[in-house]
N, C-alpha and C positions, 0 to 999 in steps of 0.2 A: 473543613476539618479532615484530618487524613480518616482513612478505617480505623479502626480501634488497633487490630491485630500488627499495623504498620506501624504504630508511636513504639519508642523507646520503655524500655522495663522503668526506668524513671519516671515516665509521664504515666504509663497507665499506675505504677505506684500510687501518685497523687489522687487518680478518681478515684481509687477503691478507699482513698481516705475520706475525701469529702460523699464517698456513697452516692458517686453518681453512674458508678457501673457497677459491677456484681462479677468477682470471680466466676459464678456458677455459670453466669450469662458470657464472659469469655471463655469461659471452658468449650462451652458449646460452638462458642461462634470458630475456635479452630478446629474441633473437630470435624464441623461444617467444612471451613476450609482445605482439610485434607483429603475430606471425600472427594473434595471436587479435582483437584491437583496430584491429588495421588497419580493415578494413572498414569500419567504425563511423566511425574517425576521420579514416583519408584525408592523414594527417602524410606521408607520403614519397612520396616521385619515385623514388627508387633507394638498392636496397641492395648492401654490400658484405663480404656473410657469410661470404666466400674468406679477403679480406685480415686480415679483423676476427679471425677464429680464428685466424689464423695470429701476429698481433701480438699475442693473447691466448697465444697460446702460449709467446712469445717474454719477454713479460711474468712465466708462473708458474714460465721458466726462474730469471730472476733473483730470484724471492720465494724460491724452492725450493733457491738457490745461498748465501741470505742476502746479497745486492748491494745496496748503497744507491741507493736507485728515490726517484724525483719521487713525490711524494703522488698524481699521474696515474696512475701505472703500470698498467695494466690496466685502468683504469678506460672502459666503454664510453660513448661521445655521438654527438652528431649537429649535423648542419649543413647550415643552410638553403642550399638547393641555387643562390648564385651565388658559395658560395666555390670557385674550380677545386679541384680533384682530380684529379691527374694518372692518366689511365685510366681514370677514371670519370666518366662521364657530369655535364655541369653545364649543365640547362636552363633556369634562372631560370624553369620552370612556365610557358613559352613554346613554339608551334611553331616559332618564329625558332630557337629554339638546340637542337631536341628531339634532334639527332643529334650536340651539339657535346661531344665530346673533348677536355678539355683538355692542354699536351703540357706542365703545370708545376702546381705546386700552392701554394695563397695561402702566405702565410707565416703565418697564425695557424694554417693548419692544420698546416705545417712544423714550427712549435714544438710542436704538441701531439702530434706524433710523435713528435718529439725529447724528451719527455716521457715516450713511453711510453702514450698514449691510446690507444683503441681507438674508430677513426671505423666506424661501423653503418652506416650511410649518411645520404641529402640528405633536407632536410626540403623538403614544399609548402610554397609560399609564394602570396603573391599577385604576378601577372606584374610581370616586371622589377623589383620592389618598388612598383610605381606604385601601386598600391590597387587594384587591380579581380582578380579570378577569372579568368582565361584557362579558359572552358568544358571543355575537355579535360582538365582539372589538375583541378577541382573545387574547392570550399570544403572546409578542413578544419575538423571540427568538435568543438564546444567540451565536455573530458572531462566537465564540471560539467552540461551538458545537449546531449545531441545535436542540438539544433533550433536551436542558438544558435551562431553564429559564435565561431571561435580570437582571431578578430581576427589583424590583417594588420599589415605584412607578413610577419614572419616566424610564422607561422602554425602550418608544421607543427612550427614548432623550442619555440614552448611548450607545445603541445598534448604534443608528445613527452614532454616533461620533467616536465610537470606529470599524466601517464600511466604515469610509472619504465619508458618506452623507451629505456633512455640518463640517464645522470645526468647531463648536463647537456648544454645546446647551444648553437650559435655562430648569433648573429642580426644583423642591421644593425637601423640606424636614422638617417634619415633626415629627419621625422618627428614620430617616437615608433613608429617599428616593430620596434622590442624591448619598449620598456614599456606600448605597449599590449594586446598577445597576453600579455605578461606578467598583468599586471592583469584581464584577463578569464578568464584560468586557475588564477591561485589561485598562480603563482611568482613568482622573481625576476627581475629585470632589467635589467640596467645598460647606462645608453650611457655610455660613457667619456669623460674628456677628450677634447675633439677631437684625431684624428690620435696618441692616446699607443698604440692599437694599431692595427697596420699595416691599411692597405686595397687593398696588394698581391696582387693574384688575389683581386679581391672583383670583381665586375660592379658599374659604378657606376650610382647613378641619380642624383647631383649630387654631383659631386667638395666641393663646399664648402660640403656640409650632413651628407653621408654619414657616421654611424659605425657602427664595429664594435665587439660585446662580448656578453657572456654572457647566457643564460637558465639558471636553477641553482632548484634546490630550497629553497635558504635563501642569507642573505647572507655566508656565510662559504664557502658551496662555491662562490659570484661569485668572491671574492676569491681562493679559490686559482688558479679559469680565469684570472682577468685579470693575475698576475703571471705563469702560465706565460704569455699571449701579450703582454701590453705589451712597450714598448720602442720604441728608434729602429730604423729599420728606410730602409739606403739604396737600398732597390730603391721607397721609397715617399715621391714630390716633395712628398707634405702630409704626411712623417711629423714630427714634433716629439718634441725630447729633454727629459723632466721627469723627475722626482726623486716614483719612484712611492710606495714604501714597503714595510715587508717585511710578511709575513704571519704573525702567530704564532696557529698555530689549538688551539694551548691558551690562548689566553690571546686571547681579542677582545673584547674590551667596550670601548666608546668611554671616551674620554681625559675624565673631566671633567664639569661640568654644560654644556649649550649651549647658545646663542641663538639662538634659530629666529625667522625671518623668516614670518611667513603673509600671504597677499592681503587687501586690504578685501574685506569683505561684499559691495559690489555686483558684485565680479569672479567671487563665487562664485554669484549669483543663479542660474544656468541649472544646480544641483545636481539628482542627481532626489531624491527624500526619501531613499531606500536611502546613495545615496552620504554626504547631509548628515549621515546618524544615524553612520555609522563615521569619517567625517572627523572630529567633533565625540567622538566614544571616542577618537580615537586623539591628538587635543588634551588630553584626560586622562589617556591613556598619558603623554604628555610631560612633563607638570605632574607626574604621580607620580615621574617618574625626575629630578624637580628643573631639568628646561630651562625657561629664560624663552622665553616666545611675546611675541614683540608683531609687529604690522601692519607691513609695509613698501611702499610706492608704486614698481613697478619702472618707472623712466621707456621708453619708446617701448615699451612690452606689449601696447600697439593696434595698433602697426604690424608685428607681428613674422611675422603672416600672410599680410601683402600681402609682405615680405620675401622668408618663403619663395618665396610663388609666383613672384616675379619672377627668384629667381635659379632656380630647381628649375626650370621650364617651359623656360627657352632651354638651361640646362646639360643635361636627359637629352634635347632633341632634335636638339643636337649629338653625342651618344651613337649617338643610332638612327641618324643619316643613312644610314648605311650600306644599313639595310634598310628605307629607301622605299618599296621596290619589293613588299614583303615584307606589304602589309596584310592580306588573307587571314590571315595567322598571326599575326596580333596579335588580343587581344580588341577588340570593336569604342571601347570607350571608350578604353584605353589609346593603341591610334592617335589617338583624337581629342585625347588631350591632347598627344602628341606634336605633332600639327596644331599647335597652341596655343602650343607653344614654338616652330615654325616662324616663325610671324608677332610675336612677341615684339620690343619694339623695343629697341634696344641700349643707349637712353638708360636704361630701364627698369631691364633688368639692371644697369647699373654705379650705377643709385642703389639696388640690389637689394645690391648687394658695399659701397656706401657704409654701408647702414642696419647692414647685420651687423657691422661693425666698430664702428661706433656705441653700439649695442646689445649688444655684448660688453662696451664700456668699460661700460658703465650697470649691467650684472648686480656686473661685477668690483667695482665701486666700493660695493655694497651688502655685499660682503664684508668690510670695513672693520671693520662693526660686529657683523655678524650671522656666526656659523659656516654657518646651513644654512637653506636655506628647505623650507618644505612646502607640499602643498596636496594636494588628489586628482588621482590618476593621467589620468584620463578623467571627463566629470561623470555617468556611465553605466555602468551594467553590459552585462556582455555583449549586442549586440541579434542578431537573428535573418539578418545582412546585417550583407556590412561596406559604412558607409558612403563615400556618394565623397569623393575629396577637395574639400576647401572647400565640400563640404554645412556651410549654415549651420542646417538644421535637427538634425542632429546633426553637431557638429563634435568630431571625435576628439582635433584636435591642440591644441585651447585649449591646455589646459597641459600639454604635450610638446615644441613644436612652438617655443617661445621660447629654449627651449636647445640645440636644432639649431643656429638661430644664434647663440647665444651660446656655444655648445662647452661648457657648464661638464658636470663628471660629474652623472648624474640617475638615479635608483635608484627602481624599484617595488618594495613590500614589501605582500602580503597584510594586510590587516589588520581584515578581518570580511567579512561576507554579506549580498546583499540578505533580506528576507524568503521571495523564490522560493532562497536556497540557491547563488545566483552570485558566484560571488567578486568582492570589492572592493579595490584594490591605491590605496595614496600613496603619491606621490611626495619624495621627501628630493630636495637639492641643494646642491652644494658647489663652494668654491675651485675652480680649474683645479688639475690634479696631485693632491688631496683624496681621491682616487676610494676609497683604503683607512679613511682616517677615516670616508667616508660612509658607506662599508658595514658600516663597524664601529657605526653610528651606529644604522643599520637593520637590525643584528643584536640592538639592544637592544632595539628595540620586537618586532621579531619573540616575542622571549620573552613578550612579556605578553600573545599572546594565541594560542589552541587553533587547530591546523592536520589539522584531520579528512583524508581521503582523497578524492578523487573518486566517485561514488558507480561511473563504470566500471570501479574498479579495488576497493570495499571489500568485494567476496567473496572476496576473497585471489587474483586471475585472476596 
């Protein structure tokens, strides 16, 4: 039988029904686990092993009462450290916020209480979500090789997940700062429809790029995080009300044969071999489950990275204004980008908000014909260093980074190894509101292919 900490949030679900394990007794057993792994990997800022046992206990009250519990109940995770937490510490892995307290708590963490979840504590991350390492916080590193980057930003929250510290964790993305640490860890990832879960007590780093959503072990324990926190939500001005869908986790196998949209060839040029050999398996994954593939030309997908940058640069340096003063405690590069959006010209940004609406119509209108598009997650496996933003020698956000602006749901799903043994993740992508059909989409290919252990974790630690 695998470790306990290794089964899916679905299967340990079922023990805690039939009462053959004990919240309280997996509370402990990953706290155990993170003493031991910590070190090595550097995933958290702050734990909260007070609160966690005691919600753990409150959890095997009602398993022990026979009470009907959220498929959550008991179940432990973790969350990248700029969701607030009321009472606990919330530094976005910044000296700027290293003492800040919050005196409220986000609301996706709200509902995952009201669920019945067990938060562990905050994951490392990279500073403010900006890209860069804030020196004191350190890189967190990647369980598949210690010498190799989590990939950022949300860093500690895959590294966690993809270590069984927590079954599953809350990430932003920005980006692609969910599905990139996803994809270099061997989990899953979802950025959601734009704004369909709350970014209320998130710290932002571009209100009009920013989303929130899960890192999870497979695509079905995404989909049960993401129905416990989606929704409209009126404490949050970008929330939006869509029509999500329910979750049946007996029964998730995508609806159908599907028509998958893929990029021309020359979009894919800058693959490295490792990625092109599993992108090109998992094109035959999809031919065997009967989906038609053909080519699609996403109009403005050249522009989508000056886009970003135009809106992301002036929106987090109206963020920081406050702490100007405050350089010293920022890493040196993260100030200089902030710098960058200082001097950002206004014309820029509003054709920066022009292109993104643009370019949303553009993705939307390919969904006409096609249910989902794919392609690879990152054109790279994990590298040793996460790179800067808008490095054009390695550039992270090629294909992540066009659905930020375009909001649509975008999902990373494991789906082989380089030759060194690093996980490779592609990316699926769907309708706005879609998010459960994707996942249900990338619950199917998951099946076809073998999902070994980390090797930090395959002596049974």
């Amino acid at each position: 039988m695998d470790h306990l900490l290794d089964l899916p949030l679905t299967d340990l679900a079922k023990l805690y029904r039939k009462t053959e394990v004990s919240p309280v007794e997996i509370t402990k057993l990953v706290f155990e686990r993170q003493r031991k792994l910590e070190p090595a990997l550097n995933a958290f800022t702050e734990l909260a092993e007070e609160d966690a046992l005691l919600a753990a206990k409150t959890a095997e009250k009602r398993f022990l009462a026979h009470k009907p519990s959220h498929l959550l109940t008991g179940v432990p995770y973790s969350a990248k450290d700029l969701f607030y937490t009321k009472g606990i510490r919330t530094t976005c892995a910044s000296n700027v916020l290293k003492d800040f307290v919050p005196d409220y708590t986000a609301t996706a963490i709200s509902k995952l209480q009201a669920a019945g979840a067990v938060l562990i504590g905050k994951n490392n991350m990279l500073e403010f979500a900006y890209g860069i390492v804030h020196p004191d916080f350190g890189k967190t590193n990647n369980p598949w090789d210690l010498t190799k980057t989590s990939g950022g930003s949300s860093s500690g929250s895959a590294a966690a997940t993809a270590s069984g510290i927590g079954f599953f964790s809350l990430g932003t993305d920005t980006g692609g700062s969910i599905r990139i640490p996803a994809s270099y860890c061997g989990v899953v990832g979802l950025k959601p429809t734009r704004s369909l879960v709350s970014t209320h007590g998130v710290f932002p780093l571009s209100w009009s790029l920013d989303h929130a959503g899960p890192i999870a072990r497979n695509a079905l324990d995404a989909a049960v995080v993401l129905e416990a926190i989606a929704g409209f939500d009126p404490e949050d001005p970008h929330s939006r009300a869509g029509s999500l869908g329910e979750v049946d986790a007996g029964n998730f196998a995508a609806l159908g044969a599907k028509h998958v949209g893929v990029l021309p060839e020359p979009l894919l040029a800058g693959l490295s071999p490792d990625v092109r050999r599993v992108y090109k398996e998992a094109l035959g994954h999809m031919e065997a489950l009967g989906w038609h593939i053909e080519e699609v030309v996403i109009p403005g997908w050249q522009h989508t990275e000056s886009i970003i940058m135009d809106v992301l640069l002036p929106e987090a340096a109206q963020i920081h204004q406050p702490w100007l003063a405050l350089k010293a405690d920022y890493a040196e590069m993260t100030y200089r980008q902030i710098q960058m959006g200082l001097e950002a010209k206004a014309v820029d940004y509003l054709n920066g908000l022009r292109g993104l609406r643009q370019y949303t119509d553009a993705v939307s209108e390919l969904f006409t014909t096609a249910d989902l598009l794919m392609m690879p997650t990152v054109a790279f496996a994990a590298p040793a260093e996460d790179p800067v933003i808008g490095s054009e020698e390695e550039d992270e956000m090629v294909f992540t980074g066009p659905f930020n602006v375009s909001g649509h749901p975008a999902v990373t799903v494991n789906m082989g190894f380089t030759e060194d043994g690093l996980p490779v993740g592609m990316q699926l992508i769907a309708p706005h509101f879609q998010d459960i059909e994707l996942l249900r989409a990338a619950h199917q290919l998951e099946e076809r292919r073998q999902m070994p252990k980390p090797p930090l974790i395959r002596k049974g630690v």
